[in-house]
N, C-alpha and C positions, 0 to 999 in steps of 0.2 A: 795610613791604610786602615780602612775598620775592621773589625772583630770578626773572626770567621763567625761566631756566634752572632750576630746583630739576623741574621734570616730568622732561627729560631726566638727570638726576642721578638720581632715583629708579629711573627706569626702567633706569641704568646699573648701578647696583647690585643692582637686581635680576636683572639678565642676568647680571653675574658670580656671585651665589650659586646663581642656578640650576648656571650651569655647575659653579661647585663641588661642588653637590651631586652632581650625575650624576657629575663625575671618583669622588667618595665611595662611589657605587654600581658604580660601575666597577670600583673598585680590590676592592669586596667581593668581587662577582662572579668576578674576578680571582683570589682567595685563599681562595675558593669551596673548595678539596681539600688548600688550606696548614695543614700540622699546627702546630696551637695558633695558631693565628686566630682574633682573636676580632671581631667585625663590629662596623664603625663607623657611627656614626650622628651627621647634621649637624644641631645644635642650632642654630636661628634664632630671631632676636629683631628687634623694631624697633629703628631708628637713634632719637636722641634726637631728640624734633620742634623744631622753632622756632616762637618766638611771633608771630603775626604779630598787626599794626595794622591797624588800620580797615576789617576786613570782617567785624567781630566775631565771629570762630569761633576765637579763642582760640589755644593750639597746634595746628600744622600736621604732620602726620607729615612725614616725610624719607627712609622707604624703612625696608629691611630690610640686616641683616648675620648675619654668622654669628660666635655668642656661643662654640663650642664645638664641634671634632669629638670628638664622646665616642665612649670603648672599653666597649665593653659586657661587662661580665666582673662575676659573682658571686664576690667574695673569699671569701664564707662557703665557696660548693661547693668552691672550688679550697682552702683548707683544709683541707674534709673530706677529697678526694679524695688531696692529699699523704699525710694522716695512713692512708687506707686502702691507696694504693698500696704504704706502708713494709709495712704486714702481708701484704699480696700478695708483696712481693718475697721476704720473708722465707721464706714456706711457698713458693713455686715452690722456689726452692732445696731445700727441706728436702725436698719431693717428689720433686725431682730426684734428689735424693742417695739419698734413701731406694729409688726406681727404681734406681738403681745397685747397692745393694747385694744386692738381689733377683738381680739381673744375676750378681753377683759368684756368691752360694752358690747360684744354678740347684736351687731345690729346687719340689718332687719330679725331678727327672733320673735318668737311669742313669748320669751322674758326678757326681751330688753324692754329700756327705760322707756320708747317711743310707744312700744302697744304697749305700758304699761299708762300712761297717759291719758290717751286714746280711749281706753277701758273706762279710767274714770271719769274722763268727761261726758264719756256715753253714759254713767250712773245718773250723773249730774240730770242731765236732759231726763232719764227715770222719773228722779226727783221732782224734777219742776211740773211734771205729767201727775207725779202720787205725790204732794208730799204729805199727805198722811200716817203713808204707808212705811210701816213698820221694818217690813221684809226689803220693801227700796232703801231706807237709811240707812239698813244693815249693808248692803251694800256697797252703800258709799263709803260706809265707815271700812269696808275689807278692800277697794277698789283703792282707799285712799293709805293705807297702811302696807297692800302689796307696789306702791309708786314710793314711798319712804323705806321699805325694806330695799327697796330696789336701789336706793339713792344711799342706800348704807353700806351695802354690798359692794356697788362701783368703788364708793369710796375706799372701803376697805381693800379689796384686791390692790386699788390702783397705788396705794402706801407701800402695801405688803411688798410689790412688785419694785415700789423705789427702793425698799429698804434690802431686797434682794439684788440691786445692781447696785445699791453700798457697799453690800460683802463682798462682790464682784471685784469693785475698786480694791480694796485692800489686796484682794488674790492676784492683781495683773502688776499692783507695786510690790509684791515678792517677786512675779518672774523679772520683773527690770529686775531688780535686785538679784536676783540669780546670774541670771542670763549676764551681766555683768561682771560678778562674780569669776563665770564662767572664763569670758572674754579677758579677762585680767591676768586669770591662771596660763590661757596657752599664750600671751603674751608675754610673758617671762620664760615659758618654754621657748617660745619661737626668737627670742631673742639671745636666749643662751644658744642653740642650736646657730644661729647665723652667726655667733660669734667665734664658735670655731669653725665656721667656712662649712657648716651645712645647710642642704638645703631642707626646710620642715614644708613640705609642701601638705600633708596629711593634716597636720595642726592648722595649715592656712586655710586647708578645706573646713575644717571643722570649725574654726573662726566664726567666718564668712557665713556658716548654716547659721549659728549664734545671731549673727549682725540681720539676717535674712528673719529670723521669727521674732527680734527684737523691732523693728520694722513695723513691724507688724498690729506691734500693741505699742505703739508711740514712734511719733515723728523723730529720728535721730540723724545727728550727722558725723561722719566714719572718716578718716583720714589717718593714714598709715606714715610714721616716721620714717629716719633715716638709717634706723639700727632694726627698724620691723616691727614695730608695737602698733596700735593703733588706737586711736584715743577718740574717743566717744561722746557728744554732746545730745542735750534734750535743751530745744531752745536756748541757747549759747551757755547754758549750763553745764559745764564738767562731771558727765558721768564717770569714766573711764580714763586715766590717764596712765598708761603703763599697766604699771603692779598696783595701781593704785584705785581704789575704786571708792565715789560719793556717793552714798546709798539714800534712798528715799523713804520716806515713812510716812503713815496715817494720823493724824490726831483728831480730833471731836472739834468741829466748828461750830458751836455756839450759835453765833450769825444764822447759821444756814441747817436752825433743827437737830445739830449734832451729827450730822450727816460728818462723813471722813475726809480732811482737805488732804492732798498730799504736797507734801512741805518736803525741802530738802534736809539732811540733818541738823543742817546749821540753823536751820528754822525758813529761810527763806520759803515763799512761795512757790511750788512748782507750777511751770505755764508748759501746754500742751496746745499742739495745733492739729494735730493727727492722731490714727491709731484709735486703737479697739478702748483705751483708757479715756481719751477723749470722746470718743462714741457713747462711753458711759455714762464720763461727768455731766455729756450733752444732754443725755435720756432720761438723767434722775433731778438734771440741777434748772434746765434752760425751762425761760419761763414764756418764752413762744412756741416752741416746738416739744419739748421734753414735759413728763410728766407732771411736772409744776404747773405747765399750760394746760393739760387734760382736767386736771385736778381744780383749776381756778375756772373754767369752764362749767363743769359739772356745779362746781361750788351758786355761782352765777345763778347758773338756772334753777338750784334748789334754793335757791336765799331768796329769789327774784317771784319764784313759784309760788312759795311759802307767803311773801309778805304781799303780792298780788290778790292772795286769795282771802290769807287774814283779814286783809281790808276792805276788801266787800262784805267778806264773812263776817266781822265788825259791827256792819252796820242793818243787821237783821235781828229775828228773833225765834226763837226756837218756840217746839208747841208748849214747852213748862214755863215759858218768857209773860211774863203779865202785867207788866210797868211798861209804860211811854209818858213818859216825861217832856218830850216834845217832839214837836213834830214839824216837818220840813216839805217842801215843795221840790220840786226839779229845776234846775235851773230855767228860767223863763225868756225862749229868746224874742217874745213880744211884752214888756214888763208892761207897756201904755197899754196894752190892749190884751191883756191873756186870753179872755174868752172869745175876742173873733165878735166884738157885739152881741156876746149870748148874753143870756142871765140867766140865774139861776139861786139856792139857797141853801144851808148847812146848818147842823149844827153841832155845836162842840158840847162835848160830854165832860165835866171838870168831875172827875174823885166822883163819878156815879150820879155828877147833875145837870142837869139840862141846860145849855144857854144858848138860846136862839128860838127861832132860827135867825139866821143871820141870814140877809138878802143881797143879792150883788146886783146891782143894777148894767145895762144894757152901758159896752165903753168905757166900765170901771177898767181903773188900773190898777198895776198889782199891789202899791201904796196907799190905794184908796178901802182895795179889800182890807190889808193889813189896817189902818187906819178905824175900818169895822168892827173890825174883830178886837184891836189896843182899847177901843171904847168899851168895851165889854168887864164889867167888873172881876177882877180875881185871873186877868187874862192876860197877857203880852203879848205885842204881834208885831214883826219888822221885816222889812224888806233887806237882806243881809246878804253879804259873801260870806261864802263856808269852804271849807279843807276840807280831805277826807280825811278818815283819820288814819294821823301820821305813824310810819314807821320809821321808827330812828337808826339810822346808823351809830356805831362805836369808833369815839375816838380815843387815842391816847393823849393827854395832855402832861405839860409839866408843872406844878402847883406848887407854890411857898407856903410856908404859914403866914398868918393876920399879925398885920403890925398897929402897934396904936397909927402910928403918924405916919404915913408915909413918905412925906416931903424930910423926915428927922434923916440926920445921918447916920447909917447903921455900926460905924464904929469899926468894924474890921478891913481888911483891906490882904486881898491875895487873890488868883485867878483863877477861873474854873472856864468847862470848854464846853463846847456844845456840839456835839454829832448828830446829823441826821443826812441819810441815804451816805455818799462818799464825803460829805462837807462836813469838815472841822475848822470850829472857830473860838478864839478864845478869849472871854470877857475879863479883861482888867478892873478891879474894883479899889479902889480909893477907900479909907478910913470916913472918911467926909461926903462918901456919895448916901443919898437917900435911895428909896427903892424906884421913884420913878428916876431917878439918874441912870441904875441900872436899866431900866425897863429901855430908856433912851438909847443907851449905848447895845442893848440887844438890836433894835430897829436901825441902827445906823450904819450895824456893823455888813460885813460881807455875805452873812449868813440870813442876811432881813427877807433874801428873797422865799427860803425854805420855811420860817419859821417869824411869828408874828407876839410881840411883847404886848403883855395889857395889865393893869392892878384891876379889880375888880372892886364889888362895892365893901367887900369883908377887906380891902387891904393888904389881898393877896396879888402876889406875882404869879402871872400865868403865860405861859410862852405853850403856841398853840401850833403844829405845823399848818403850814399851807394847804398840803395831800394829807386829808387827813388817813390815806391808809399808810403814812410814814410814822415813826415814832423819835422824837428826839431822845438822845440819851445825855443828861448833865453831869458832866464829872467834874472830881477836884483836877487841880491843874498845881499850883502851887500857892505859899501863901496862908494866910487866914482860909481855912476851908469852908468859903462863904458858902457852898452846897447843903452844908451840914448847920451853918450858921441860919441858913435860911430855911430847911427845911423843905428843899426841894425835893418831891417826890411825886412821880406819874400816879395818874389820875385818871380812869373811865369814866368819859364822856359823852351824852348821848345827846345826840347832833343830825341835822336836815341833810348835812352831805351835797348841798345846792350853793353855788355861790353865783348872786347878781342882783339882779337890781326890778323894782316891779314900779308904778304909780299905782296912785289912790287918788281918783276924782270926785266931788261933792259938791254940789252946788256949785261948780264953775272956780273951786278952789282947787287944786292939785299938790302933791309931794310924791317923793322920790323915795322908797326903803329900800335902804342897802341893805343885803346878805350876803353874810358866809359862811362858807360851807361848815365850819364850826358852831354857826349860831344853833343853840334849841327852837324848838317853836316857844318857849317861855320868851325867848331874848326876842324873837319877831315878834311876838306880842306888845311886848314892853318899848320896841322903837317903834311901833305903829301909835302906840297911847303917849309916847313924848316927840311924835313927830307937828309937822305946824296943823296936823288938821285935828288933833286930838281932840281939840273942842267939838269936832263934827261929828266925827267915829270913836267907836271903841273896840277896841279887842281884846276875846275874851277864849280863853280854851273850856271848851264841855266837857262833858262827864267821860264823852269816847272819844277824846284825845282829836278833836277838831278845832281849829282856829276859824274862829268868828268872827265877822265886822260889821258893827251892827250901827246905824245911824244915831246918831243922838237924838232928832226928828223923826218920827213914822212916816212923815211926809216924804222925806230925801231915800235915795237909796246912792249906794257909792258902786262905782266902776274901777274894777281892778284892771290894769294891764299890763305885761310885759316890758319891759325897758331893755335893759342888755342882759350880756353873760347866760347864763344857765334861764333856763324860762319856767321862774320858780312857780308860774300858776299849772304849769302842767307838771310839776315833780310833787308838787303839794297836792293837786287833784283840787287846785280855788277857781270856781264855781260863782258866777254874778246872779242877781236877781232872781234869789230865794225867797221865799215866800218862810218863816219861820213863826211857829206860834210856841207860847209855854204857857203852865200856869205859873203867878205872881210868887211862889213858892216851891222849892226846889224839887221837894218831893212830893208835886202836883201831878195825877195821873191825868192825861187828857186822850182825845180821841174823835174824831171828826165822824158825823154823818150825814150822808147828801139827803136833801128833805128836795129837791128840786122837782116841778111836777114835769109830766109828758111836757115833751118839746121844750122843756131848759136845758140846759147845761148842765152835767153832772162833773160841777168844780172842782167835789173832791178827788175824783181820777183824773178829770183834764189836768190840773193842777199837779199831779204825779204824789198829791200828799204820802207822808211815810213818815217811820220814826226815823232817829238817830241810831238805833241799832242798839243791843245789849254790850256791845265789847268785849266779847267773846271769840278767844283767838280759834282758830281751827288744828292750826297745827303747832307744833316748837321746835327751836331748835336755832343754830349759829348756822351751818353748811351743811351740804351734803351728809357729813359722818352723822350727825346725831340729828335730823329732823325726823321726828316723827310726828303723830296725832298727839293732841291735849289730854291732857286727862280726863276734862270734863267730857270731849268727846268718846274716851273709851269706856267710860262710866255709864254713859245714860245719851242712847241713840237720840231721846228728843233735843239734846241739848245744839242737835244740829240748826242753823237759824237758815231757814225757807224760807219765812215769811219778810216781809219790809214793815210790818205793823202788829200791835198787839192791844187787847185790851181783857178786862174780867169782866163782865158785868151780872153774870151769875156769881163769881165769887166760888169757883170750880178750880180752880188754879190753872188751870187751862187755855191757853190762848183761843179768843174766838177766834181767831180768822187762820184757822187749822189748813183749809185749801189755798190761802194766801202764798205762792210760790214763786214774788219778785224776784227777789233776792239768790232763788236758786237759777234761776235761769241768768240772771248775771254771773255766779258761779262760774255755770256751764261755760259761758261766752269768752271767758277769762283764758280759754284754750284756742280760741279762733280767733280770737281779734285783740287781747292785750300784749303790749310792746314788755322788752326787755328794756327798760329803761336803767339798767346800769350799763348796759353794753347798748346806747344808744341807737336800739336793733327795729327795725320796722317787720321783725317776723312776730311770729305764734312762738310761743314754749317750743312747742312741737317741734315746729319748722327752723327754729337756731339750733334747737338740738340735733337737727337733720343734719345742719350745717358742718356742724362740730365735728360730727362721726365723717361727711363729706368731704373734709380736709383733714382726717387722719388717712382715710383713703386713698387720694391724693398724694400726701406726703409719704406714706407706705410704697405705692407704687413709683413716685420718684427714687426713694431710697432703694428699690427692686430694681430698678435701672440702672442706677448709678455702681450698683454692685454688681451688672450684668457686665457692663461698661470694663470695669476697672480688672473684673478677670479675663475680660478679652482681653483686652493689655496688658494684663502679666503675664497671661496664659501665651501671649504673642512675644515677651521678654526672655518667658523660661524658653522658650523654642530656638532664641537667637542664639542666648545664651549655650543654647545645648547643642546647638547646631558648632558651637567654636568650643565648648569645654568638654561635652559629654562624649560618651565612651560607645564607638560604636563596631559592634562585633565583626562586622566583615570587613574592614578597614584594618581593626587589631589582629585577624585574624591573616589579611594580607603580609602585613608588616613581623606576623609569625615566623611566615613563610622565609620572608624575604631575611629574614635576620638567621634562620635555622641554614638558609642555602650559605649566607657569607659565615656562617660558623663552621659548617662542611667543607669549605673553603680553604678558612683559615687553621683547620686542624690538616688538611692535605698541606699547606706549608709547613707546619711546623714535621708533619712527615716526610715529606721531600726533603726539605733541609736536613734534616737527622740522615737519612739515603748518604746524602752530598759528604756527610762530615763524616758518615762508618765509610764511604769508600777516603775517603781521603786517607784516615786516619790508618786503616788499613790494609792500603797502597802504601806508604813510608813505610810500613813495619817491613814491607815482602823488599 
């Protein structure tokens, strides 16, 4: 039979689970605005019953207990939402950045770089309208120094700005590192706590917010053991395991500027596919879309700007300019018939003396004028291809020293390796190999395609990349330190940056010059004068950095053309059926004047005659950071070259041909109608730089989407989420009710039964 007592025991137990329950609702209530609370809920069961005897009903309940205060949380949502917050995190950044750089080039403005352009090619047109004019070339000179401050400034911000989402980097590998930290600590709480049969729902809340802003700034994957720990990965890396935590760190990468790589402790690489850290690495490091790519853009157009202009600029002369030395024609696309059957007469001024006039008869050709004028004592004249003058590119080379012999064997023997871009390769050298042994096994090897072996005519080893904006790096490997045996040491090289192939025809005879993109113009020189037509042609570089080909005959003239690859007559600016005169002496001034009467031909304009130019650069400078104006330009406004021609013939120092303003209206035109020929662009300066800013817009606004995107689906996550975990007041405030009625309840049992037991109790006394 049971315990007269077992009513009161029931009923005791039920006064404590109610009140349990309300503390439960309380504490919800409570945590009602607590971020990442997740609502708990008291799971109740009956107590086990007792058998009783002889009143035949078998088991008897014994009350109720509480089996479970459960945490109400969807692990699936919290999954998803980790996995979508990492892509969230990722594009805010990239938005952010990509806003900044908007920031940075303020386009359309009245200081950005495009009306700063704009401004100076409007000078330019001034110019070719005054160029006398003193107050116009000041101008140009303040229009052309506010487009280089301008191009210093982008520059500058656009560093500044990477080198402020470096420090970035390092602050988001302490919160991993925290956040970690963090996550380690309530995982030995949470697993002491389950180990003596509690429940830590509080700490799993507090987990879980960890794991939720960790999410955030890096792609992580979260998976909870069997004792309640959860163990943490970054791209199958082991962040978190238990108590145990792999922390991450910054070091200085070399490679990449000194910029911060984050490496795990052990040194391993950290890799990253998400999150506000890969947003970063993306914005400071990627060379398509991240600042690298702004930066090489900007670069582009300031190198591309700069050596467009120098080059025409080049070939002019300023009003204090008073030497010409020779003098050039335009290319003529009728050479058999330039003047159209005119005729007409010239004559040339040698060093302040008269020769001529010189007559052209009706149907001459442009060989026959030359031919005229070669007859003429103290005088040269040929019919020639010409370059404009060249702007060289910078290469890195790797150079040996000079050996007597090159075929001798060098005696040592151990390995060295050669890196360039991700390719390492490593040359085995023999005691008994010579230097072209080595050069051989360079070209043989795996790495032939990146990098190209040659001895040169000193006896040196020179390994040249392919791209020449790659640089090989030669290390020891093991072995005889043939690096150091040899002398191998990079080398600035200045290089055409063109690789292909052109002809040269002559008299019905033809050849082929290869180039590459490492050759000089010295070295195209020098394979044009030992190629099969050497006997016909010669080539020669001028005073302003022009490659010449001049017939061996006044009679012949030669025909340049295209072959394959790169189409070096248009990266060289070579030019057929020039008309070129000098005098027989280098420092011969000469100078052309039309004597032609009414109704001839006035040869010397039809003919386009002009100098060579002074070689006079306009501006200086590597990129964007450091171009500014030459010095000669900031010193002395005349030293601007307007004119295409010069001469003294007062002996005034003074250029006569002061309204002469060829050469500036070429200037000008250099803004409307020259290409970007590094970024093989068929726009204006202007108009790629339009571009440039066009597709940061673009991508700004992509990235403006994609973050619109990714908080609607979290912001639709937290909702689902909240809808199954969150704490909702009139629901809690229901379940108040309902747990305060079964506590009124269950304290009226435990009052009844007390009733039941004083009359019993006494009833036996009376």
């Amino acid at each position: 039979m049971g315990s007269t007592f077992s009513g009161i025991e029931i009923g005791k137990r039920a006064v404590q689970v109610q009140k349990k329950s309300l503390e439960v609702v309380g504490h919800n209530i409570a945590n009602a605005n607590t971020e990442g609370y997740s609502r708990q809920e008291v799971i109740l069961s009956a107590t086990s019953p007792l058998n009783v005897d002889g009143v035949g009903a078998g088991q008897v309940g014994t009350g109720v207990k509480i089996s479970k205060i459960q945490r109400m949380r969807d692990d699936f949502t919290d999954m998803r939402l980790r996995e979508e917050s990492t892509t969230q995190g990722m594009w805010e950044v990239t938005r952010d950045s990509l806003s900044e750089l908007e920031l940075i080039f303020n386009e359309p403005s009245e200081d950005g770089l495009r009306n700063m352009l704009d401004g100076y090619w409007n000078s330019l047109q001034d110019l070719n309208n005054n160029p006398e004019s003193e107050a116009v070339r000041a101008t140009v000179r303040q229009r052309a120094l506010a487009v280089t401050d301008t191009f210093n400034h982008l520059h500058s911000q656009l560093s500044e700005y990477q080198n402020s989402l470096n420090s970035r980097v390092e602050i988001k590998v302490n919160d991993i590192n925290s956040y970690a930290t963090q996550i380690a600590d309530l995982n030995t709480q949470i697993v002491e706590a389950r180990a003596v049969g509690q429940e830590a729902n509080d700490l799993e809340d507090k987990r879980n917010l960890l794991l939720q802003k960790l999410s955030k700034i890096t792609n992580i994957r979260a998976k909870e053991d069997e004792i309640g720990a959860v163990r943490v990965s970054i791209s199958s890396q082991q962040l978190v395991a238990g108590s145990r935590v792999t922390e991450l760190e910054t070091v200085e990468d070399s490679s990449n500027n000194d910029f911060l790589k984050v490496q795990w402790e052990n040194g391993n690489n950290a890799i990253f596919s998400g999150g506000e850290i890969k947003g970063l690495l993306d914005a400071r490091d990627d060379s398509e879309s991240g600042i690298p790519h702004y930066i090489d853009e900007l670069n582009q157009v300031a190198v591309n700007f700069m050596d467009e202009f120098n080059q025409q600029h080049r070939e002019g002369y300023g009003l204090s300019d008073v030497e010409m030395n020779t003098m050039v024609s335009s290319s003529q696309g009728n050479p058999a018939n330039p003047l159209e059957n005119g005729s007409g007469s010239f004559e040339v001024i040698l060093n302040g003396n008269t020769i001529g006039p010189i007559d052209v008869a009706s149907g001459a050709s442009l060989n026959d004028i030359a031919a005229s004028i070669d007859s003429q004592t103290g005088l040269n004249a040929a019919v020639v291809s010409k370059s404009s003058s060249i702007n060289y590119k910078k290469a890195v080379i790797s150079k040996s020293n000079a050996v007597d012999d090159k075929t001798a064997s060098l005696g040592s023997e151990g390995d060295f390796d050669i890196t360039i871009g991700d390719n390492t390769e490593t040359i085995s050298v023999l005691a008994t190999d010579s230097l072209e042994d080595i050069r051989d096994k360079i070209n043989a090897s795996d790495i032939s395609a990146d990098i190209t072996a040659s001895i040169n005519a000193d006896n040196m080893l020179v390994m040249t990349p392919s791209d020449i904006t790659n640089k090989a790096d030669i290390t020891y490997n093991n072995g005889d330190d043939i690096v150091q045996a040899l002398g191998i040491a990079d080398s600035e090289s200045e290089v055409i940056g063109y690789e292909g192939k052109f002809d040269i025809s002559i008299g019905g005879d033809e050849d082929t010059i290869s180039v590459l993109a490492t050759d000089s113009l010295e070295d195209i020189r020098d394979k044009i004068n030992s190629s099969l037509l050497s006997g016909d042609v010669t080539a020669s570089i001028n005073d302003n950095n022009m490659l010449v080909i001049t017939p061996s005959d006044v009679n012949n003239r030669a025909e340049i053309s295209h072959n394959s690859g790169d189409n070096i007559l248009q990266g060289l600016g070579i030019e057929n059926n020039i008309l070129e005169i000098k005098g027989t002496n280098a420092d011969d001034k000469i100078d052309l004047v039309n004597t032609s009467d009414d109704g001839e031909r006035d040869i010397v304009n039809l003919l386009g005659m002009k100098g060579i130019g002074v070689g006079r650069d306009f501006f200086t400078g590597t990129s964007a950071k450091d171009i500014t104006i030459s010095t000669a330009i900031k010193n002395d406004l005349r030293n601007i070259a307007a004119a295409s021609k010069t001469y003294d013939r007062d002996n005034d120092s003074k250029n006569d041909y002061p309204r002469n303003s060829d050469v500036a209206l070429k200037l000008a035109k250099i803004g409307s109608t020259d290409l970007l020929p590094e970024k093989n662009s068929t726009s204006t300066f202007s108009e790629y730089y339009s571009s440039v800013i066009a597709k940061l817009g673009v991508d700004s606004q992509r990235a403006e989407r994609m973050v619109q995107n990714q908080e609607t689906l979290t912001k639709q996550m937290n909702e689902d989420q909240a809808s199954y975990s969150g704490v909702s007041l009139d629901e809690e405030m229901g379940k108040m009710i309902q747990y305060q009625h079964a506590y009124n309840a269950a304290a009226k049992i435990v009052s009844t039964m007390d009733e039941l037991l004083e009359t019993l109790v006494n009833g036996l006394k009376r």
